[in-house]
C-alpha positions in Angstrom: 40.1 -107.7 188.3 37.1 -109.9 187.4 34.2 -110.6 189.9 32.7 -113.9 190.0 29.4 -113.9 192.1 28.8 -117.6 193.4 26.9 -119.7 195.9 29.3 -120.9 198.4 30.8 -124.5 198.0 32.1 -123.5 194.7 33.7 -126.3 192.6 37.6 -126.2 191.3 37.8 -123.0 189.0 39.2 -125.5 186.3 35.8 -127.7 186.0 34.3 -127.0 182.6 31.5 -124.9 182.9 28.8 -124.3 180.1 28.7 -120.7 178.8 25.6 -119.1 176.6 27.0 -118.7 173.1 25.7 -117.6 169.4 26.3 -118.8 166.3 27.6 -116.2 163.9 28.6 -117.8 160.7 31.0 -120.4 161.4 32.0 -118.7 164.7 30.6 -118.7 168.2 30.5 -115.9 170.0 29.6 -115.3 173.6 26.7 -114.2 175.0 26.6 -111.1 177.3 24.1 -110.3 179.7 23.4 -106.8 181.8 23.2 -107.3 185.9 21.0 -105.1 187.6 23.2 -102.1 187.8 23.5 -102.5 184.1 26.9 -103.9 184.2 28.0 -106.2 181.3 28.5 -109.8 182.6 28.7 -113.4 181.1 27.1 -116.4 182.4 28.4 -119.7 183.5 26.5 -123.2 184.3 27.4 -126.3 186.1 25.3 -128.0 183.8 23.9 -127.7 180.0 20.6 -128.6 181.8 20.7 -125.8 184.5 21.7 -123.4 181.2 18.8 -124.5 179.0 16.5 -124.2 182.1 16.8 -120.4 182.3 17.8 -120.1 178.5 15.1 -122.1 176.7 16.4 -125.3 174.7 17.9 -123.8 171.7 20.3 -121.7 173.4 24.2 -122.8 172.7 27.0 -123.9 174.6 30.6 -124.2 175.0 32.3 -126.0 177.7 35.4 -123.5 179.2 36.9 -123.6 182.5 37.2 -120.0 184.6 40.3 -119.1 183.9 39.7 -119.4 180.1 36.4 -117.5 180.1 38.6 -114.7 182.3 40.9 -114.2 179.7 38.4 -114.0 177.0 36.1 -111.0 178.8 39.0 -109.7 180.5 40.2 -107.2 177.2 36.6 -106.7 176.6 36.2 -104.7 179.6 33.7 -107.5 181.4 34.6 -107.6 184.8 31.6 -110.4 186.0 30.8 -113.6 185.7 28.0 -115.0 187.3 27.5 -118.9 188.3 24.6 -120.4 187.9 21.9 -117.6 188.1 18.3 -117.7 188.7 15.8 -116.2 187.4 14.7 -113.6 189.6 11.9 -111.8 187.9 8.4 -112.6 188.3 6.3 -115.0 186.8 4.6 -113.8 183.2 0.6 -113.9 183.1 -1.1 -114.3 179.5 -3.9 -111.7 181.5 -3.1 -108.0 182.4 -3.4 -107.2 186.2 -6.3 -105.1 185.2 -8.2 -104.0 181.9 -6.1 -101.7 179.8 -8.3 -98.1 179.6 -7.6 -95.6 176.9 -7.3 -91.9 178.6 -9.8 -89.3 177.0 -8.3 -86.3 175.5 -9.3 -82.9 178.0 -10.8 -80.8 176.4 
């Protein structure tokens, strides 16, 4: 059984949704992701701007509907898909927190 984690007032299953891809040769292949209990998952947008938001503006996609993006984790052993995700981490600073200290060998 496949989990999809979703906001409530979720689309039709069958509307195309855009899914993180990479190019290997002539082939794209999907792009996995870990969720925090280090789970594999795949990632789905409801747009190729929400997708390249999070994912910068090289990153591929592929248009696929649920079901089809089911069947193609589902013998991989990927059991979530998450819609439209955040990003949850905090913001990076170009600036440490504090200055950086090298520790002193005791002697």
């Amino acid at each position: 059984m496949t989990s999809t984690e979703t906001a409530p007032e979720e689309p039709d299953e069958h509307t195309a949704r855009y899914v993180p891809v990479r190019s290997v040769g002539t082939a794209s292949v999907l792009r996995f992701f870990r969720r925090r209990d280090g789970s594999r998952c795949v990632l789905a947008f409801g747009s190729a701007a929400d997708a390249r938001e999070l994912l910068g503006p090289e990153q591929e996609l592929i248009d696929l509907a649920l079901p089809a993006l089911r069947e193609m984790i589902a013998p991989l052993g990927v059991r979530h898909i998450v819609l439209d995700p955040k990003l949850v981490a905090p913001a990076v600073t170009d600036t440490p927190q504090r200055p950086f200290t090298a520790l002193e060998p005791q002697r």
